[in-house]
Steps between C-alpha positions, in 0.01 A plus 500: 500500500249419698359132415191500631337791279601293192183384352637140268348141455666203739698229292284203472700231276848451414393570134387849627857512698693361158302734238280727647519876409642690806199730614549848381451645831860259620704630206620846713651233789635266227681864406532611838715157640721514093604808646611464852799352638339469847082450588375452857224309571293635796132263605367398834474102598196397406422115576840456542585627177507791245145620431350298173520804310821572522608164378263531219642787404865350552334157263404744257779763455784241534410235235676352215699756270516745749655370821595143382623323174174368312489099434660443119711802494783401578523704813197277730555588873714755386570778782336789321525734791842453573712777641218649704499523932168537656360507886218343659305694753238261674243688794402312758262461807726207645841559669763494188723256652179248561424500104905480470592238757167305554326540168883493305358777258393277275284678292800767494749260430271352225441887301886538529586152376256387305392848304744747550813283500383276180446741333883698526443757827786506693520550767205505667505681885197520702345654781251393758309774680270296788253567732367822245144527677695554861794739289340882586632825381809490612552106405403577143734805474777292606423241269417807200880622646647152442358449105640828407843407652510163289336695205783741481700274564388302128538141734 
């Protein structure tokens, strides 16, 4: 699925978060992520982080009911996802080990803590691909080589 043709409104108040109808066009991925056992998260570093669409799309598919316990259910920060492994691929223009080792991946380490892991995905692997505007044909192919090797792999 690719996020950014999705056309659906940004979450502006935690009442919206809480109780708002999930857009029509979001209920396929809602569907899509019931389904799998495994999703894979590919996005470039933008600012340091994922691109502000993606996590709007992440703040509106994973909300209360769906990927967490709603407040006065009983279940409240209930692990709705459990069960589930996913990947993180994150494109870069910086040398990998400089947003690993200098930078500590924090915006990474943030998605697979603070999203992915509250809400039951487990584990979470990811993948760094740096330097991508200095990659060329053949860097690309070896990196294209490399995510079908960990896709059939299911890791």
């Amino acid at each position: 699925m690719d996020v950014a043709t999705l056309d659906f409104p940004l979450l502006r108040s935690k009442d919206e978060w809480d109780h708002g109808a999930l857009p029509a066009s979001l209920l396929p991925a809602q569907e899509h992520i019931r389904w799998a056992s495994h999703v894979v998260l590919f996005f470039p570093l933008w600012l340091g982080d994922m691109p502000a669409l993606l996590k709007a799309f992440l703040e509106q598919v994973a909300r209360p009911g769906f990927a967490l316990g709603k407040a006065g259910d009983g279940a409240a920060g209930g692990k709705l996802l459990k069960g589930r492994s996913a990947r993180v691929v994150v494109t870069m223009g910086m040398p990998a080990l400089v947003y690993r080792w200098y930078f500590r991946a924090h915006s990474l380490k943030s998605l697979e803590r603070n999203i992915l892991g509250f809400v039951g995905f487990a584990p979470v692997h990811e993948t760094l691909v740096g330097g991508v505007e200095s990659l060329g044909e053949a860097g690309v192919a070896k990196w294209l080589k490399r995510m079908r090797q960990i896709g059939a792999s299911a890791d």
